[in-house]
N, C-alpha and C positions, 0 to 999 in steps of 0.2 A: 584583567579583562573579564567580563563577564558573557559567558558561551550558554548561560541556563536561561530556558526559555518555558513561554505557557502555550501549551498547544489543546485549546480546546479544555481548556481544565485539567492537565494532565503535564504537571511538573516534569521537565526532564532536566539536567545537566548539563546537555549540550542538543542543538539541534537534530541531532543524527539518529537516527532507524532506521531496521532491515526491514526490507517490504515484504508481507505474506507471502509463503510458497516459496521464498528463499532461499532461508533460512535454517526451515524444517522448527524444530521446538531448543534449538539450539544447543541441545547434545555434541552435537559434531563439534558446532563453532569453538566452542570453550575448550577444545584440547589445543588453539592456537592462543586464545587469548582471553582476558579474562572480560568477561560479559558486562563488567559492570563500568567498563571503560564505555559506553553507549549510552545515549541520551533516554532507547527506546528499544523493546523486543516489541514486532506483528509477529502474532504467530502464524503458522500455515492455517489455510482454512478450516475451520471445524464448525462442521454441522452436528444435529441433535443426534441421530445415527454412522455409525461407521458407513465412510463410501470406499469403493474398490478403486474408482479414476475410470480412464478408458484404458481401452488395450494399447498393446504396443502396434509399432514405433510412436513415441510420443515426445520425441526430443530431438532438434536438429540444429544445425549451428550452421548459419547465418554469415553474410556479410556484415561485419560490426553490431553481431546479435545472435539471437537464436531463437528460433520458434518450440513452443510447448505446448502440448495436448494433455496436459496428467487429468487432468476432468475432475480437479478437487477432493484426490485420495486422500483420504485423514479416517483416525482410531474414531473420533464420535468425543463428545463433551463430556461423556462419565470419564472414558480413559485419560484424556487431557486433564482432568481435575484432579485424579488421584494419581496419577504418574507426569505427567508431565509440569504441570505447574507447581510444584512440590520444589522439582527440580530449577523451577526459572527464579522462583522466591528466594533462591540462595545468592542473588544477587540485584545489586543496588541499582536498579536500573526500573524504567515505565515499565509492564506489562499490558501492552494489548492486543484481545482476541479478536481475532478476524472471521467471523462470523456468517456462514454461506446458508441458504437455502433453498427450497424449490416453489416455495410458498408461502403467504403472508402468513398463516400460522405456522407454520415453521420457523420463519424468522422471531417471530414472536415468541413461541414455547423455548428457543434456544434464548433469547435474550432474558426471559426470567431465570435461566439458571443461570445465565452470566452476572445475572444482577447478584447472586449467593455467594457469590465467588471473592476470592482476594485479588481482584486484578485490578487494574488503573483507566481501563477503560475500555473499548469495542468500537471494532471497526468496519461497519456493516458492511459486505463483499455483494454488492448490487451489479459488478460489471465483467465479472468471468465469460471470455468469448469461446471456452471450448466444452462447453456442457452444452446438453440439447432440450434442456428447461432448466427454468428458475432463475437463476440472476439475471440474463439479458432479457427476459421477458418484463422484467420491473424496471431494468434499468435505460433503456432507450426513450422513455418519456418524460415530458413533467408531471404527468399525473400517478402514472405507475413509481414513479421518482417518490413522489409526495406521500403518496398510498403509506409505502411501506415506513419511508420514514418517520410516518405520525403514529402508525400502527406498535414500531418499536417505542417510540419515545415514552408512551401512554406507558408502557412497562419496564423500562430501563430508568435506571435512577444515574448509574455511572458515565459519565464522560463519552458521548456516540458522534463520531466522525463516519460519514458514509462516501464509500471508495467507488468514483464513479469509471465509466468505459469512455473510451475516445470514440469509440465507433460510432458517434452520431451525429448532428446536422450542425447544431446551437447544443457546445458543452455549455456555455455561461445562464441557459434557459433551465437544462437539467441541475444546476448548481445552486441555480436559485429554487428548485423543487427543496435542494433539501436541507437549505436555510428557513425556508416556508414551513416543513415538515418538522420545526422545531431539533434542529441537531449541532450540535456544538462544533460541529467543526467540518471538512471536504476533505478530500483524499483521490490525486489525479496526479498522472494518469493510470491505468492499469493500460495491457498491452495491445496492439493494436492486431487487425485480425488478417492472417494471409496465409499462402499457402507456398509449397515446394514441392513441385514435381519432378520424378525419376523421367529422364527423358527417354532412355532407354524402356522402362518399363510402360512407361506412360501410364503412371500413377503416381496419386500423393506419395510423398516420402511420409506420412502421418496417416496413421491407422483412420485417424476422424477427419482426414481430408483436410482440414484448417487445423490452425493453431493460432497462439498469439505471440505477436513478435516484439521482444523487447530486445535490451542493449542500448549503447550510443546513436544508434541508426533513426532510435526515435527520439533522441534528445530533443530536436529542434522545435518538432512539432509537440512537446510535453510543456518545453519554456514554453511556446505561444498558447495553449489552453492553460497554463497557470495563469498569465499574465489577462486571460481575458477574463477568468474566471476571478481573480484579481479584484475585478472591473465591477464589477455583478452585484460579488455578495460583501457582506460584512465580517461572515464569520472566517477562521481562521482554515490555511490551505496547509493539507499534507504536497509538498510535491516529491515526485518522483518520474523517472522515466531515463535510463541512459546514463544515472549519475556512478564516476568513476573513482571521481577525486573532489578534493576541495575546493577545486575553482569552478566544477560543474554543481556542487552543493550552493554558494555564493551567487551563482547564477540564475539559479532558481529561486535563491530567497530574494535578490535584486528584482526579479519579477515578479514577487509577491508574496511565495509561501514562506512560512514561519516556522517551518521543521520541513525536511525530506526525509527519502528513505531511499536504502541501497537496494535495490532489486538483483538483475543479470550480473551486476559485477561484483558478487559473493560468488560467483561460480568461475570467473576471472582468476580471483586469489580471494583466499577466508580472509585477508587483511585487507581488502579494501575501504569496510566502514573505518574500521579504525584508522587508517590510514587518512579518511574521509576528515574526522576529526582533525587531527592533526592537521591535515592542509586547511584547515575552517580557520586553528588559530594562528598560524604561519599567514592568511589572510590578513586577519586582523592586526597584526603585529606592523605589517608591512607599512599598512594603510591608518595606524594609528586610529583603529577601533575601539572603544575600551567596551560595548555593548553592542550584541551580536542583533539586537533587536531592531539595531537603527537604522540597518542596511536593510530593512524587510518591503518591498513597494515601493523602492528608491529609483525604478529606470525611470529616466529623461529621454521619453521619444522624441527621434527625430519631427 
């Protein structure tokens, strides 16, 4: 069977990555298992300077999910380079940095260092619903979509896939900004935007009032923006959104994408990618696949 796939120029082994914010820089993960059992690392967000996040409560758990406020806490690009991906190169697997900003120059000064770097690619973070500037400001249009993408492109040489938000009218409009925008590849969904209130107190249970809600709970609605997004563009879909196991991995590449990623359900169990894996080629075996690539765009709509 063959499980290795091209994502965007970005060789992996098997379809499977953990979605930014995850994860964290995979220190933890690796005392359950060995890292290089994965198609792909995102890493947590990292912008050009250290951010703090918001304050607390910024985590709540959900009916089949949970909502999150962290507001894109990360050490900053210097500390990641000299500590962290030191550590991630010890193992056989994609590296790509997930790349947040508040501004076209910011994304652009952070993309020239990533271009210096030993990584495999960048995955531009245009769709963070709990900060209160910068990514949702770029990422809610086609032209702010475009904007940035072209702005990076001009300075990135490696492999750039950009991670869009559900939270808008026409994802397939925004998708098409950043096939336009010159970028090798799409990354959807990231999490969708809501909130939970103490009834008792009659306040958010989330210090920033909102958060973003992932899990199972938005699977459904992740399969139907991949599969439109699908539709749209040419270039090649991360998806993600809700994915647990291998027949929710299957299911999203059946509707179009070409790699997923495990988001909410690393905090489930540290074994769910790999487990993800596993039920990929347990798939394939069943169904006498012998190429993971063939099942990619394959629904037959009603």
């Amino acid at each position: 069977m063959k499980t290795e796939v091209n994502l965007a120029g970005i060789k992996m082994k098997n379809p499977v990555t953990v979605a930014s914010g995850t994860f964290g820089y995979g220190r933890e993960f690796s005392n359950f298992f060995d890292l290089s059992k994965l198609g792909g690392i995102i890493t947590k967000g990292t912008s050009l300077k250290p951010r703090c996040g918001n304050k607390p409560s910024r985590v709540y758990e959900t009916p089949s999910g949970m909502l999150n406020s962290i507001g894109l806490q990360n050490p900053g690009i210097e500390y990641f380079a000299q500590n962290d991906l030191p550590f991630l190169r010890k193992f056989d697997t994609a590296i790509i940095v997930n790349a947040i900003g508040s501004s076209i120059d910011e994304y652009v000064d952070l993309c020239k260092v990533l271009n210096t770097l030993d990584i495999d690619g960048v995955e531009l973070n245009l769709s963070c619903p709990n900060v209160k500037a910068g990514c949702m400001a770029f990422g809610n249009s086609y032209e702010g979509v475009k904007e940035v993408t072209s702005a990076v492109r001009k300075v990135l040489d490696k492999p750039l896939i950009v991670k869009l938000t559900p939270n808008v009218t026409d994802i397939a409009s925004i998708a098409k900004a950043v096939e336009d925008g010159g970028a090798d590849g799409v990354s959807l969904i990231n999490t969708l935007l809501g909130m939970k209130i103490d009834i008792d107190k009659r306040r958010p249970v989330l210090a920033n009032n909102t958060g973003g809600l992932s899990g199972p709970a938005i699977r459904p609605v992740a399969v139907r923006m991949v599969y439109q997004v699908a539709q749209a563009v040419t270039i090649p879909i991360l998806g993600m959104g809700g994915i647990v196991s291998g027949e929710d991995a299957i299911e999203f590449m059946i509707a179009g994408a070409s790699a997923i990623s495990i988001g909410a359900g690393n905090f489930i169990s540290p074994y769910t990618s790999v487990d993800t894996v596993t039920g990929i080629e347990n798939y394939m075996k069943k169904h006498n696949i012998e190429d993971i690539n063939d099942i990619v765009g394959t629904v037959q709509m009603n």
